[in-house]
C-alpha atoms as a printed R data frame, in Angstrom:
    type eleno elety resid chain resno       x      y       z
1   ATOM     1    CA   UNK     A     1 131.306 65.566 -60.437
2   ATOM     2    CA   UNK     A     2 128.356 67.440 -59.123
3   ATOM     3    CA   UNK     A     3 126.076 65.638 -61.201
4   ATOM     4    CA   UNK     A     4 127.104 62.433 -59.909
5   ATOM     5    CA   UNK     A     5 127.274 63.686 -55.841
6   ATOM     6    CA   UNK     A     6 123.598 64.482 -56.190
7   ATOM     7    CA   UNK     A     7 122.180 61.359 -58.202
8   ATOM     8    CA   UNK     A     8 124.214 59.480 -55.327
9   ATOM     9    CA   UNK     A     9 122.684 61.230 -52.769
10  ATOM    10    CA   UNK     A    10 118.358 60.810 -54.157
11  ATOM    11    CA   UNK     A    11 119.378 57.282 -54.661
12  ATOM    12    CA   UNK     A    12 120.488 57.212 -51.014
13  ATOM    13    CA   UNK     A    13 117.481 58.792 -50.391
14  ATOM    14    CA   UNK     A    14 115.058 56.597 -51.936
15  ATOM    15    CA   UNK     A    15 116.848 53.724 -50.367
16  ATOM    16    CA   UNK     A    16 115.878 55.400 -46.714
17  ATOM    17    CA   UNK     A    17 112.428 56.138 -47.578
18  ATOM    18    CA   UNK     A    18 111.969 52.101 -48.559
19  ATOM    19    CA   UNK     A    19 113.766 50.926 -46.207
20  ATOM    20    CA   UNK     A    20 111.683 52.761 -43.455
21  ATOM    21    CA   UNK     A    21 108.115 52.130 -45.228
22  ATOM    22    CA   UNK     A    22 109.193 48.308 -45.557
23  ATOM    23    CA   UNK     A    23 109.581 49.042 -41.866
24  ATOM    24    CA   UNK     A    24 106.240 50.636 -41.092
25  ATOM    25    CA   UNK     A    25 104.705 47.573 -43.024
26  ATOM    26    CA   UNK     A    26 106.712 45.199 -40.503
27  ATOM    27    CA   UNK     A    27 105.132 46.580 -37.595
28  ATOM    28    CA   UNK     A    28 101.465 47.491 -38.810
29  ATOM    29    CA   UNK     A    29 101.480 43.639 -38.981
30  ATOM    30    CA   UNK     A    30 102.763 43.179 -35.884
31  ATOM    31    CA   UNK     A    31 100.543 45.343 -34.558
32  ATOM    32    CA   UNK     A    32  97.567 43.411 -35.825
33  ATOM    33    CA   UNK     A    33  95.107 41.686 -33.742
34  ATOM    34    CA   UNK     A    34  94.781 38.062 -33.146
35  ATOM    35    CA   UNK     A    35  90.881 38.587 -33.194
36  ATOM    36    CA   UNK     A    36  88.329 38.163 -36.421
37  ATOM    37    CA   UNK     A    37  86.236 41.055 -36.696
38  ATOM    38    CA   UNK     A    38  83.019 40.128 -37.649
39  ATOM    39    CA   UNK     A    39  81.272 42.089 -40.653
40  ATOM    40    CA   UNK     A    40  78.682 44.866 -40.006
41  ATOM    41    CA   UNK     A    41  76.798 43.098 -42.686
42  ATOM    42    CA   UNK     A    42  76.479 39.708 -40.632
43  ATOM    43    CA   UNK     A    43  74.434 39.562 -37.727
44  ATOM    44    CA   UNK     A    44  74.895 37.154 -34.886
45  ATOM    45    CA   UNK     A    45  71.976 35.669 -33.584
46  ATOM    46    CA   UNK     A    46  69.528 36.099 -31.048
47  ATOM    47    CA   UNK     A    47  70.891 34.525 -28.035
48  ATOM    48    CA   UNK     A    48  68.361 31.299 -27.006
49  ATOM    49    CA   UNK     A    49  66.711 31.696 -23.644
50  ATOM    50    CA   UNK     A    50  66.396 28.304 -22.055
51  ATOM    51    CA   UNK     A    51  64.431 29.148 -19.481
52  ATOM    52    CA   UNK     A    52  61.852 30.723 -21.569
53  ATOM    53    CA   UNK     A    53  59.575 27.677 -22.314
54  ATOM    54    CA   UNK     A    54  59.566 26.853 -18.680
55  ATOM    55    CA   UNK     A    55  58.527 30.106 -17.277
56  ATOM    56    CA   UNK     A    56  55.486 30.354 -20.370
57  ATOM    57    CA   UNK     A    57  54.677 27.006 -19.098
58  ATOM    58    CA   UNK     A    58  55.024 27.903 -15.042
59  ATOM    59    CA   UNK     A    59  52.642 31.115 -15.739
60  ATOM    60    CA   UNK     A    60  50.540 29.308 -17.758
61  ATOM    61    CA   UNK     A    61  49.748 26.697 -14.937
62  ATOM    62    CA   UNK     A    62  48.860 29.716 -12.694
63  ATOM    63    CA   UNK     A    63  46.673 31.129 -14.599
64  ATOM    64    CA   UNK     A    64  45.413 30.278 -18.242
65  ATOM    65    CA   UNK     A    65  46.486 32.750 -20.405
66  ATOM    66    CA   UNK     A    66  49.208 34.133 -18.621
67  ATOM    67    CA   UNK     A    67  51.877 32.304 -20.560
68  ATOM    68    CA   UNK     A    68  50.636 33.417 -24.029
69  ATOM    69    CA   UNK     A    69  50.865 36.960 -22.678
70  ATOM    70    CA   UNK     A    70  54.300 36.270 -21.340
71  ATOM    71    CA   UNK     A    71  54.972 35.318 -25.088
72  ATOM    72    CA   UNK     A    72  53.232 38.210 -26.795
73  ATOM    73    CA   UNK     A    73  50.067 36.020 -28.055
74  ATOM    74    CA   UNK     A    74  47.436 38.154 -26.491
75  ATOM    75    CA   UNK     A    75  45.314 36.671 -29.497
76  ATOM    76    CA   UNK     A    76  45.293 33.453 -27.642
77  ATOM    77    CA   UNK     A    77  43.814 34.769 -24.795
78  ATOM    78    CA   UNK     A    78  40.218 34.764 -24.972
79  ATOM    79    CA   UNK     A    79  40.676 31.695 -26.961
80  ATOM    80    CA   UNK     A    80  42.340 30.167 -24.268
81  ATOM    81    CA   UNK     A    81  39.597 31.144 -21.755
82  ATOM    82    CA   UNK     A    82  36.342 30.937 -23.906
83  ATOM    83    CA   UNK     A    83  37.916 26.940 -24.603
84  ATOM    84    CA   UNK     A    84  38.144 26.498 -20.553
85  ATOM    85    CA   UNK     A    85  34.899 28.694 -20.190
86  ATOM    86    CA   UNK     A    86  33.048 26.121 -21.883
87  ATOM    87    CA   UNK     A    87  34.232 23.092 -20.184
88  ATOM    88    CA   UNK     A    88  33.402 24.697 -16.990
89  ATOM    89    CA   UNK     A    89  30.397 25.923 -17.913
90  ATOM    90    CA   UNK     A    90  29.240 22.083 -18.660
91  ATOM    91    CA   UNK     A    91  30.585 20.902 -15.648
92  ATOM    92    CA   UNK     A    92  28.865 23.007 -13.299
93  ATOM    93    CA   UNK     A    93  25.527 22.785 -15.882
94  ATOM    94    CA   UNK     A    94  25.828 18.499 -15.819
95  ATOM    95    CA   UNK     A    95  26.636 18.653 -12.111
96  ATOM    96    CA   UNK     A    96  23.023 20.615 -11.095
97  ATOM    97    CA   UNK     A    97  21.253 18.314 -13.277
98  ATOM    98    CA   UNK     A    98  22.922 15.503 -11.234
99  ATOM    99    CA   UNK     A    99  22.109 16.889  -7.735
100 ATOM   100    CA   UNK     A   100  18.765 17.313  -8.840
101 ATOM   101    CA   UNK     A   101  17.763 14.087  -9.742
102 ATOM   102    CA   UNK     A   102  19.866 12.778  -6.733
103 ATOM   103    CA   UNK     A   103  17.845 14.946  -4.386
104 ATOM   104    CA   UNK     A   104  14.495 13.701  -6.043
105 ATOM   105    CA   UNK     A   105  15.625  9.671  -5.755
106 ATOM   106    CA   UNK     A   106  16.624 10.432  -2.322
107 ATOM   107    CA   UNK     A   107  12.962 11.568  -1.362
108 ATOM   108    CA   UNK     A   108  11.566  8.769  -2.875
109 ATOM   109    CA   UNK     A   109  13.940  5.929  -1.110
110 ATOM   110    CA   UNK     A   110  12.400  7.880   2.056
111 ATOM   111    CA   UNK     A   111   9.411  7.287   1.405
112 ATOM   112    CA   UNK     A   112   8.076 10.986   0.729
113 ATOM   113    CA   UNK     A   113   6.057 12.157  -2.157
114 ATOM   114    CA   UNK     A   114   7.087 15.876  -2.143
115 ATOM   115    CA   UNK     A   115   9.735 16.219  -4.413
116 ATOM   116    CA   UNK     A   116   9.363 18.281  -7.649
117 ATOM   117    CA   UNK     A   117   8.563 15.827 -10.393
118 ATOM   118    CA   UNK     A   118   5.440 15.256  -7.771
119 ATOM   119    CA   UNK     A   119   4.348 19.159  -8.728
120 ATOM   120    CA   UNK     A   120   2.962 20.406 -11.876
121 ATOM   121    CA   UNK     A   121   3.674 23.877 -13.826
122 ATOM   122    CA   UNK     A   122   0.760 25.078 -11.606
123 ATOM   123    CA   UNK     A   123   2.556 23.973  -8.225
124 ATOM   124    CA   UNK     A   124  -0.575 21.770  -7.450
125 ATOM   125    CA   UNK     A   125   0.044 17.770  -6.231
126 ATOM   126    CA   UNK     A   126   0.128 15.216  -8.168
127 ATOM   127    CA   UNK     A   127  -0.565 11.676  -7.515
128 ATOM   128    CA   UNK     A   128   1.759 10.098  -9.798
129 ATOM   129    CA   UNK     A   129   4.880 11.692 -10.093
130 ATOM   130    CA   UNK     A   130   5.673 13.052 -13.606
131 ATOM   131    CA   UNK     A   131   9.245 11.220 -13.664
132 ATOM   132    CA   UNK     A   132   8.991  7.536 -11.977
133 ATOM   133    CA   UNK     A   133  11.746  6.230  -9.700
134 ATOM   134    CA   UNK     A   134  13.569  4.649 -12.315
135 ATOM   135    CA   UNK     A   135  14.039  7.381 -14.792
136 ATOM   136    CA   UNK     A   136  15.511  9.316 -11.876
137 ATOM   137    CA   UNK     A   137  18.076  6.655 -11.080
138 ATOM   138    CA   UNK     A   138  19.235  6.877 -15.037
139 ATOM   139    CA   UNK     A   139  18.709 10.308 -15.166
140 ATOM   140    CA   UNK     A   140  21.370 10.339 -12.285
141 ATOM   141    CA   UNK     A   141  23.594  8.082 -14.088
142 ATOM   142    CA   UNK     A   142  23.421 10.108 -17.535
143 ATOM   143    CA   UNK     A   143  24.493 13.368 -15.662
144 ATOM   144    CA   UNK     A   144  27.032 12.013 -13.527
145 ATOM   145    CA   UNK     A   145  28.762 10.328 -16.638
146 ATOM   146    CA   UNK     A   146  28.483 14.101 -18.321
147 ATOM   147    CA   UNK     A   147  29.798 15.558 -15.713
148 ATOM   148    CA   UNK     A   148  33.078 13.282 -15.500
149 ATOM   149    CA   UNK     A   149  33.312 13.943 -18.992
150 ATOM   150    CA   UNK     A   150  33.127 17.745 -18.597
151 ATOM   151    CA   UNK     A   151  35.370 17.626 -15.802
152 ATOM   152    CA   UNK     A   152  38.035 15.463 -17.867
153 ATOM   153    CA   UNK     A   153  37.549 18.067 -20.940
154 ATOM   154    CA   UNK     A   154  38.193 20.949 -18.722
155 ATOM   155    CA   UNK     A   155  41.632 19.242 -17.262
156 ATOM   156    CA   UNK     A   156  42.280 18.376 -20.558
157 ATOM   157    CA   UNK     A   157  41.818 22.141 -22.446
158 ATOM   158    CA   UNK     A   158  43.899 23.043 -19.241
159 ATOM   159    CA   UNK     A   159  46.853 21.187 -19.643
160 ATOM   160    CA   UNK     A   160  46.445 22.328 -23.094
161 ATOM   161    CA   UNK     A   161  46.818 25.768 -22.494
162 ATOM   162    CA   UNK     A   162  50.330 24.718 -20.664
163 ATOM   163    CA   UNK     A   163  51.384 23.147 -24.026
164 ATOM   164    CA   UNK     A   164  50.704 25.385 -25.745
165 ATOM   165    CA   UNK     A   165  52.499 27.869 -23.946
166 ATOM   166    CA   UNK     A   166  55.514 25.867 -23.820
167 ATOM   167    CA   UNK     A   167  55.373 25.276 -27.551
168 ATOM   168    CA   UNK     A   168  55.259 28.735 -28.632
169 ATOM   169    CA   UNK     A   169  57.943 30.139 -26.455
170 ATOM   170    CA   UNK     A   170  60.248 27.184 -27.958
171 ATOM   171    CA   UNK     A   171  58.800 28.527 -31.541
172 ATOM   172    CA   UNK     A   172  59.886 32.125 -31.268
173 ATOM   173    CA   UNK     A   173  63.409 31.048 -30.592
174 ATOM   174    CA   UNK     A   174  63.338 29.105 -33.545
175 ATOM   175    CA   UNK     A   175  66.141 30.088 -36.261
176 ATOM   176    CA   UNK     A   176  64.509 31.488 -38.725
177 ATOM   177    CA   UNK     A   177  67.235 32.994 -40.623
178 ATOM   178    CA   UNK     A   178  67.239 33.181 -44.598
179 ATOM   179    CA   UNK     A   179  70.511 31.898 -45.080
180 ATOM   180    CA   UNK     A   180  69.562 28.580 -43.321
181 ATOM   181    CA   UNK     A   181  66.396 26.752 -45.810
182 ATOM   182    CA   UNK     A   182  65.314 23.513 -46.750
183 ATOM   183    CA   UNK     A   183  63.523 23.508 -50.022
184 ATOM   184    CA   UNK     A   184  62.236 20.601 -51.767
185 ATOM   185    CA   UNK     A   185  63.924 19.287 -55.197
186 ATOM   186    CA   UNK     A   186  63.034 17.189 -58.413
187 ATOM   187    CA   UNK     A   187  65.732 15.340 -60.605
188 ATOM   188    CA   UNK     A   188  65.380 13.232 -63.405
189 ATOM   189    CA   UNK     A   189  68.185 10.487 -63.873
190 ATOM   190    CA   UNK     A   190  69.698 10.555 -67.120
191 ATOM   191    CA   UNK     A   191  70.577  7.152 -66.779
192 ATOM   192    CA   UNK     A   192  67.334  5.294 -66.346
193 ATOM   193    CA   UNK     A   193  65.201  8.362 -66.869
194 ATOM   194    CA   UNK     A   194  63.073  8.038 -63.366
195 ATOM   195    CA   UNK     A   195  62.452 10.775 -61.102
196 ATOM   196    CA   UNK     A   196  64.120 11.395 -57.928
197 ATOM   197    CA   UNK     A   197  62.607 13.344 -54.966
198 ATOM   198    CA   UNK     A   198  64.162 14.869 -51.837
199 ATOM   199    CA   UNK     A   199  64.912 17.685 -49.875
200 ATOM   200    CA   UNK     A   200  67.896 20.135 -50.207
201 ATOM   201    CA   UNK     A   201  69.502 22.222 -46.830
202 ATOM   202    CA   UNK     A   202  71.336 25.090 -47.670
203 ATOM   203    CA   UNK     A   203  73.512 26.871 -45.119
204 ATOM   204    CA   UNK     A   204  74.945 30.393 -46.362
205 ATOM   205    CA   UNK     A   205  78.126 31.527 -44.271
């Protein structure tokens, strides 16, 4: 009788235990939250700036370089400037040139004989000038031309230097991530046995 009082009473004691861990179960589900933890081992991605081309672009435009700073090229820099450099540098070279020759023809249409093709190497006068009236009006023609050129190269490298700016704050917010690629692949059909070409994207999650 003994026996049978305490086998009744572990049974009734097991039956508690599972009854109340069944319970605990219940509400650690409850208590679960509606959210989906990301993994530690996944990484979320850099947040895109849109903004960012516009200001490389803005500082750019105020001065040439500054944009490639503003996206850590520094490299760029005296590329940037020695490309500008030059087309100013032929610009203001073309442009003497021009006034020169201009200032010379003008003299001449005056009537005077005292401009500097009238001069030798020694300063001493000459009586025939050592460039005639019309090689100074084509002379003024060839440098003018040049200098339009220079001056459209310059604009040019300028606006170039915005691009570029522009460009390469767009490119280094560019995904870049390994489990996004697009690779290349080559099949051969087993049917007609030709070759197939094309490109494969593979997205990881």
């Amino acid at each position: 009788m003994p026996n049978k009082v305490l086998i009744t009473g572990i049974i009734a004691c097991l039956l508690c235990i599972s009854s109340f861990g069944q319970d605990k179960k219940e509400k650690q589900k409850k208590e679960l939250p509606k959210e989906v933890l990301i993994d530690s081992i996944i990484k979320p991605s850099k947040p895109i700036n849109a903004l960012s081309p516009a200001k490389a672009a803005f500082y750019s435009a105020i001065l040439p370089g500054l944009g490639q700073a503003y996206n850590k090229k520094y490299w760029k820099i005296p590329i940037v400037y020695g490309a500008i450099g030059t087309g100013v540098y032929f610009y203001i070279n073309n442009n003497k040139e021009y006034n020169r020759f201009r200032d010379a023809y003008k003299r001449r249409l005056a009537g005077f004989t005292d401009d500097e093709f009238y001069i030798d190497s020694n300063g001493n006068q000459l009586t025939t000038p050592r460039v005639s009236t019309d090689r100074l009006e084509d002379a003024q023609k060839f440098y003018r031309r040049n200098k339009e050129i220079s001056l459209l190269v310059t604009i040019g490298l300028y606006a170039l230097n915005i691009i570029d700016a522009n460009v390469g704050a767009h490119l280094l917010q560019y995904n870049v991530d390994e489990n996004l690629s697009l690779a290349p692949h080559y099949e051969l059909n087993q049917i007609d046995a030709t070759s197939n070409l094309g490109l494969t994207l593979n997205f990881k999650f």
